[in-house]
N, C-alpha and C positions, 0 to 999 in steps of 0.2 A: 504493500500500500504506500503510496508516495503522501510525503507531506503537505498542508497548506501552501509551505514554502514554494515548493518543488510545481504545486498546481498554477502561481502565480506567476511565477517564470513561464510553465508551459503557455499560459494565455497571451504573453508578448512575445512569445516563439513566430519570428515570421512563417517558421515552416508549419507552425501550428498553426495559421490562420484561422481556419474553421471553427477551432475551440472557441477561441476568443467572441465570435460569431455567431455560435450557438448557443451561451453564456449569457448575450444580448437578448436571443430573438427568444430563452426560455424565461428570462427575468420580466422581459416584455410579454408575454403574452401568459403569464400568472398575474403578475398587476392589472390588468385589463379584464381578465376571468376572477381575479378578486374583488374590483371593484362593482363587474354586473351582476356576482353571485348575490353581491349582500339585497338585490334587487330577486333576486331567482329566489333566493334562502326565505327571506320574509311574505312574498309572494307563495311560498311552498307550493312551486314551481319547477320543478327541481326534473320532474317527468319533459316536459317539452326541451329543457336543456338536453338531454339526451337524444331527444327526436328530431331537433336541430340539428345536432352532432353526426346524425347517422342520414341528414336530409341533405347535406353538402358533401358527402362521398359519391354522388354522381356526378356532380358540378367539378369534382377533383376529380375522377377518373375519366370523363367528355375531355377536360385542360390537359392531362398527362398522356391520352390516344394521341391527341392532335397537338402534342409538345407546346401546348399553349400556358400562359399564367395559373397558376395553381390557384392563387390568392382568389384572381378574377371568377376562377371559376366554379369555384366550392362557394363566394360569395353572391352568384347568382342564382344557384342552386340553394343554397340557406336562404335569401332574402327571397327566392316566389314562395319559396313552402311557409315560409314565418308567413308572410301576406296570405297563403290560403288558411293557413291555420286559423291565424287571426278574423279572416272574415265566415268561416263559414261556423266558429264558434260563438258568431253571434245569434247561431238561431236557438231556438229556446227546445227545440225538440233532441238536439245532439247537445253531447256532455262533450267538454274540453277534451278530457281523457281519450275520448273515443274518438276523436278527430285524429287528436296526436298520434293514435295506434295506427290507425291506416298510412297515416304518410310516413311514420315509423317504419315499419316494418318493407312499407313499397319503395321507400328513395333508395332503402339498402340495399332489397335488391336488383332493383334498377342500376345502381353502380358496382354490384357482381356480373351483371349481365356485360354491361359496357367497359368493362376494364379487361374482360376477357378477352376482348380484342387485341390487347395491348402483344407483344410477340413475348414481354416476360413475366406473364400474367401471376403466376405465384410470390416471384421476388416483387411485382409492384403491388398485390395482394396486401402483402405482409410489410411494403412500407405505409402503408393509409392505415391499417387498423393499428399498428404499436410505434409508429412515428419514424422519422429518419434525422433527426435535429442534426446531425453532421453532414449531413447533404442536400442542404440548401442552397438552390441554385441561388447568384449574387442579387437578382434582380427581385427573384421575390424576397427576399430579404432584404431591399431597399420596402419597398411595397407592405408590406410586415411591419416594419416601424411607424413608417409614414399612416397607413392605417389605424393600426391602436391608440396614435397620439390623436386622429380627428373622433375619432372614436369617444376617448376621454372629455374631450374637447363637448361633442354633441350633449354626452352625459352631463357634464358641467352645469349646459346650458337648460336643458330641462330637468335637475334634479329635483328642486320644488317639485313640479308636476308628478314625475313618477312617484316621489316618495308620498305625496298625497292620494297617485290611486294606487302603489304597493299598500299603505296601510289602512285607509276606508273609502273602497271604490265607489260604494251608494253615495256618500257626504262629496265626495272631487265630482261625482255627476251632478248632485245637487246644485254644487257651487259655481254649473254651468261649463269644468272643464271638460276637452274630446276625451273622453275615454278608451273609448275604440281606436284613437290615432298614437295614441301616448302608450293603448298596450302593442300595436303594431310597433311601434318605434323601439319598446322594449327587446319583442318578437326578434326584432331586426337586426337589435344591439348583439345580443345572445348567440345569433348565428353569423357575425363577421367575427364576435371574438371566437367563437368555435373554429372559425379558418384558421384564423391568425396562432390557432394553437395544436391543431392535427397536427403538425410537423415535426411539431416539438414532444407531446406524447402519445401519438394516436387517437383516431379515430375511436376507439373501444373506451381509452381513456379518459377522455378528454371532459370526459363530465365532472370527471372528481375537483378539476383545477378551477369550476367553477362554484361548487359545491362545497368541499372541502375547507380551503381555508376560510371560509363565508359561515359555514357552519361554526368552525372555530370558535371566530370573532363573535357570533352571539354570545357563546357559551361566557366569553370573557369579558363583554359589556353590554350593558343596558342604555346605553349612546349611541343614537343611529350614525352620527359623525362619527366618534371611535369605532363603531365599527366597519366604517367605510376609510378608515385608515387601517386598522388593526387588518384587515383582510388582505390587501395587497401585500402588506409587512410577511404576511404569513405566507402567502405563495411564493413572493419574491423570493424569501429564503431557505425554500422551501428547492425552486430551482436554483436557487446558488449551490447550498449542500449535496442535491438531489447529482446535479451535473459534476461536482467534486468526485463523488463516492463514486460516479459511473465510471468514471476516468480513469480512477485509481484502482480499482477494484474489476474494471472492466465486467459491470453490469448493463442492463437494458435502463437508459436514459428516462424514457417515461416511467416505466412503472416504479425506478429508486425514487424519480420526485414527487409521485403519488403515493409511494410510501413514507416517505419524510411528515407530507400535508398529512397522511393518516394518521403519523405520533404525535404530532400536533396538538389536532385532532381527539388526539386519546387523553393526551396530557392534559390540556385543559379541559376534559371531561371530569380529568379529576380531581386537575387543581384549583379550577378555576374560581376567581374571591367570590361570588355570589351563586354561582351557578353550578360548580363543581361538586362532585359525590361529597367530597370531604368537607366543604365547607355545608352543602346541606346538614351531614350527618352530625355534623359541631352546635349547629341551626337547630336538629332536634333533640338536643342535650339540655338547653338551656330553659330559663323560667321560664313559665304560661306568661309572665307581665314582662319578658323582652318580646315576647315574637313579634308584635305589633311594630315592634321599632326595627327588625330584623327585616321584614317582610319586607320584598319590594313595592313599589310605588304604583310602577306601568309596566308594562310587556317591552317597550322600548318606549327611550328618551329621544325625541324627535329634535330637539332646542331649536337653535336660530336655524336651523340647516333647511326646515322645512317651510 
């Protein structure tokens, strides 16, 4: 196993290029997947994240037959099925769930069909389901950053909105905002960060990065702003370490950094100051005349953010 040291030299290895590269594009698209999870996580949403995930493996294997943008093309592919999702679960007769299952299960295999084409159909198989973060061509790795930062950017700009229909969609329609366009936009959000992150842990994976560290972050604050900081924190380091251990240990790149975000994860399950096993079971130790002051307040603390 090599050092800290020894990794940090590799990443200004010019002959190591790619590290250095893949270290960017996995820190970059865990921030971006932490950031819309805490939107997916509270929304307990968490199913269409996945249905997204497996709705842009056609739109990636259509780009990769015809050596075309990967980016481009898994985000075509994710933003119609997010827009059919989104509109066709406005009717009152189909449930959310049951929409997601049909485009779930038909985009996947819609991109086993079309990648079979491909002349190396099992080695490009098996780079879309468990990721290839070392063999990012330069361009979509231009395209990758430049993405997740407008990305960010769009989030910024409607975070009020979302975070009023994420936590009372009846009260944000009341108060006369689109509902319908704010959850498309979410829809939308959800499957360009899913592009932007196939590469880095697979298609199979690729749920946990938005999941995961977002799940976390509840555990360990009752602050919807902390925990839209707290989340990024956690995936980012999640592929720092993740990407370390693989290199040194020569393991599979996504699943170490989906198992980092899992001890996480775990840890603050059990450590966490209000929410954690241990601190509950501290919580049911104590007088009948503290609990009241123990108790938390709200389900989340919204403050100025919303």
């Amino acid at each position: 196993m090599i050092t800290p040291v020894d990794f940090i030299t590799d990443l200004f290895n010019p002959d190591l290029a790619f590290l250095s590269k893949a270290l960017i594009i996995a820190v970059c698209s865990s921030i971006v997947c932490g950031v819309i999870g805490c939107y997916v996580v509270l929304r307990g949403m968490a199913f269409i994240g996945d249905a997204v995930a497996h709705a842009v493996f056609p739109g990636l294997a259509v780009a990769f037959v015809i050596q075309g943008n990967l980016v481009l093309g898994g985000a075509v592919a994710g933003v119609l099925t997010a827009l059919l999702i989104g509109l066709l679960s406005q009717n009152r007769r189909l449930k959310e769930d049951g929409i997601i299952g049909v485009f779930f299960v038909a985009a996947f295999a819609l991109g086993i069909v079309v990648i079979s084409f491909s002349p190396g159909y099992a080695g490009s198989l098996q780079q879309f389901l468990f990721g290839s973060i070392v063999g990012i061509r330069d361009e979509d790795f231009v395209t990758m950053i430049v993405t997740g930062l407008l990305l960010l950017a769009v989030l910024a700009v409607f975070h009020k909105e979302l975070v009023a229909t994420t936590l009372d969609r009846e009260m944000a329609r009341a108060t006369g905002l689109p509902v319908m366009a704010l959850d498309l936009l979410l829809y939308v959000s959800v499957a360009v960060a899913v592009v932007i992150s196939v590469q880095t842990i697979g298609n199979i994976l690729v749920l946990a990065l938005l999941v995961t560290p977002a799940a976390a972050a509840r555990l360990l604050t009752d602050s919807l702003p902390g925990m839209m900081l707290i989340a990024p924190i956690i995936g980012g380091s999640s592929a720092l370490v993740g990407l370390y251990l693989s290199w040194s240990l020569d393991l599979p790149t996504g699943g170490t950094i989906v198992l980092i975000a899992t001890a996480i994860f775990i840890l603050a399950g059990l450590l966490g100051p209000r929410h954690g096993l241990i601190a509950r079971w501290r919580r049911g130790r104590v007088q009948p005349e503290d609990e009241e002051r123990l108790a938390p307040t709200s389900p989340i603390r919204v403050e100025a953010s919303a």
